[in-house]
C-alpha positions as CSV (number, residue, x, y, z in Angstrom):
1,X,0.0,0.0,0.0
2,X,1.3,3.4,-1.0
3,X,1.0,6.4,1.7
4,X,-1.0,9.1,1.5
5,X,0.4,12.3,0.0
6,X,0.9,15.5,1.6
7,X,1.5,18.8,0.9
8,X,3.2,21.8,1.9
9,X,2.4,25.4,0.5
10,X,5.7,27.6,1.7
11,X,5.4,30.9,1.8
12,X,8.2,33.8,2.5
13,X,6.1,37.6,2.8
14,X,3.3,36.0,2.1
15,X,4.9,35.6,-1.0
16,X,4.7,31.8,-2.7
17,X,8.2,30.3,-3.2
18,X,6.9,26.8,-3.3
19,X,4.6,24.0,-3.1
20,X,6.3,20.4,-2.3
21,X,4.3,16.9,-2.3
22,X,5.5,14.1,-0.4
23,X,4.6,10.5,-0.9
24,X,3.2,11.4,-4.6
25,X,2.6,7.9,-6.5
26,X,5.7,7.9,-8.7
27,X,3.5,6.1,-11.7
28,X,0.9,9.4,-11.3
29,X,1.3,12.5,-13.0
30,X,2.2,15.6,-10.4
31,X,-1.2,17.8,-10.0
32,X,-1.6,21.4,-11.4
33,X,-2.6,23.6,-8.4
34,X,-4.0,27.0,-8.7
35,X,-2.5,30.2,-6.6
36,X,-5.0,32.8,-6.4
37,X,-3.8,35.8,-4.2
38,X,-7.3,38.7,-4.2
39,X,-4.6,41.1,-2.9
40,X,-4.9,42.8,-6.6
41,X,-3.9,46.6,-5.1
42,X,-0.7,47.1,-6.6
43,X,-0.7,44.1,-9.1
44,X,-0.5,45.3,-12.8
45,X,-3.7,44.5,-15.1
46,X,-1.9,42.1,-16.8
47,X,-1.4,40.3,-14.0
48,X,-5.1,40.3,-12.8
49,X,-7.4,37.3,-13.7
50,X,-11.1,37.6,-13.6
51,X,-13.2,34.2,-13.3
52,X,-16.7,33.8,-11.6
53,X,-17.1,32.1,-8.2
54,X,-21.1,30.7,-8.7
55,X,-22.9,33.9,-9.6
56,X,-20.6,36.2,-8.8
57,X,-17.3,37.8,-10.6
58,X,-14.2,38.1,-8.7
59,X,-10.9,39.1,-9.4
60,X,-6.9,37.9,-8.3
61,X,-3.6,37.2,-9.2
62,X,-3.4,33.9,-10.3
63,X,-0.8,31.4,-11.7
64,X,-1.1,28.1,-12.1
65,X,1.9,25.8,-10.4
66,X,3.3,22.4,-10.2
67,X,4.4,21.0,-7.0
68,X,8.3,19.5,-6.2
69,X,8.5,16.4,-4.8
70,X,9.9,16.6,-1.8
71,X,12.2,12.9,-2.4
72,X,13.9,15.0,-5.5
73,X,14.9,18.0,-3.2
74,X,18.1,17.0,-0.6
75,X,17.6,20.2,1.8
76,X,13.5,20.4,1.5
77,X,10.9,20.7,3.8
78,X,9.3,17.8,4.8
79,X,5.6,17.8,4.8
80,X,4.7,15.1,6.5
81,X,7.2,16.4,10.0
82,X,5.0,19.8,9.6
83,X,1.9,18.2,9.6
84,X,3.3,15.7,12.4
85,X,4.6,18.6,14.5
86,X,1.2,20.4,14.2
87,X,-0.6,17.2,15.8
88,X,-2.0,16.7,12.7
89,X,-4.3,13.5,12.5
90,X,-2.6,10.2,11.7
91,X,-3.2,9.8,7.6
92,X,-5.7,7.4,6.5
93,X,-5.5,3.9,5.6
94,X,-3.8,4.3,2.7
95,X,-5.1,2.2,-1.0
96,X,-3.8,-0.3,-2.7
97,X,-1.3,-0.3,-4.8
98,X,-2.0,-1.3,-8.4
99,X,0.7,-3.2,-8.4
100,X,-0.9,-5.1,-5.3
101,X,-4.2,-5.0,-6.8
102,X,-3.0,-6.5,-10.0
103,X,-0.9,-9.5,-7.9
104,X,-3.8,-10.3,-5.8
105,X,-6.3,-10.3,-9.1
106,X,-4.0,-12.9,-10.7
107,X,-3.7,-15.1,-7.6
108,X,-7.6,-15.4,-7.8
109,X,-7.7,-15.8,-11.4
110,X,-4.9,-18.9,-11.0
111,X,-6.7,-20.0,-7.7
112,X,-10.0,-20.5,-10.2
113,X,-7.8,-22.5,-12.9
114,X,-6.1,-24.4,-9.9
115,X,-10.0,-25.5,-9.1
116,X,-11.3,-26.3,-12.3
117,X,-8.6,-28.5,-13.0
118,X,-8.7,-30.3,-9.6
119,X,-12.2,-31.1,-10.5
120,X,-10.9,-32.4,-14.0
121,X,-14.0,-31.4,-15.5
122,X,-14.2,-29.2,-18.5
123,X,-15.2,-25.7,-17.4
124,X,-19.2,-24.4,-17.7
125,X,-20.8,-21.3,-18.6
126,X,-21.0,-20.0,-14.7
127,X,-17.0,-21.0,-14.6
128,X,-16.7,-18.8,-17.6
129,X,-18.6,-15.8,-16.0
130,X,-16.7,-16.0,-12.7
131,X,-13.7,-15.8,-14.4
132,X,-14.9,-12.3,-16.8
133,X,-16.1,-11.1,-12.9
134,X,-12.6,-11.4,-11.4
135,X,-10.3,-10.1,-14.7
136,X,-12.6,-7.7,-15.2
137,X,-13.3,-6.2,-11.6
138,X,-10.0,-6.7,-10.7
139,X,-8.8,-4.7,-13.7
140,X,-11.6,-1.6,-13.1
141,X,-10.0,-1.8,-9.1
142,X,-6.1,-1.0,-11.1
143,X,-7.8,1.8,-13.1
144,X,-9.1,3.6,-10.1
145,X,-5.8,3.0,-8.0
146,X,-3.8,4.6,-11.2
147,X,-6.2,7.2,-11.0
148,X,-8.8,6.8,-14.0
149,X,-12.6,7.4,-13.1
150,X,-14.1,6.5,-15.8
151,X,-17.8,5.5,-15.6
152,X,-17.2,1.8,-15.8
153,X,-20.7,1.2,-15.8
154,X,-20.9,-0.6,-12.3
């Protein structure tokens, strides 16, 4: 099971100077995050974005960023020691792997070939169909750990 990531915006003047991630799933892209700052006062126009916030229109300096991971940086700032220092509460169970997922979907699909031929009888329809249930399930259950929600129509 992979651990949950964390994050860590640091700031210097209030200023942004970075945003790390720790425990990112090295197979997952990194996120896009948004900074908005609404202290426009002294910004230039260029600088200001306008977007709506439900009905009503609002205005900031945005840029969009990218975090670091913190395992890249030697000297960084460990999210997860902030967050512990803070008494933050313990992370939730983290999920599967796909990796996991994917080991423990073949050991079912061999564990249902190991039956069927201890039984030395050809397989049936029903063997057939349990057998589509655990490839196909079991492959749905990677998807989502590697980050696809599609509508798999479940």
């Amino acid at each position: 099971m992979s651990p949950q990531p964390s994050f860590a915006v640091v700031l210097e003047g209030g200023l942004v100077q970075s945003i790390l991630v720790q425990d990112w799933p090295p197979y997952a892209p990194l996120p896009q995050i948004a900074v908005v700052d609404y202290d426009t006062e002294d910004a230039d126009p260029s600088e200001i974005t306008r977007f709506a916030i439900g009905s009503k229109q609002e205005e900031a300096v945005c840029r969009a960023d990218a975090p670091t991971r913190y395992e890249s940086s030697p000297d960084a700032l460990s999210p997860k020691a902030v967050l512990a220092a803070l008494g933050a509460a313990a992370e939730a169970e983290a999920a599967e792997s796909p990796l996991a997922i994917a080991q423990a979907v073949r050991k079912s699909i061999l564990e249902l070939d190991t039956q069927l031929n201890d039984a030395e009888q050809a397989p049936t329809g029903d063997d057939y169909n349990h057998l589509y249930v655990l490839a196909n399930c079991g492959l749905i259950e990677v998807l989502k750990a590697m980050g696809d929600f599609s509508d798999f129509g479940e």
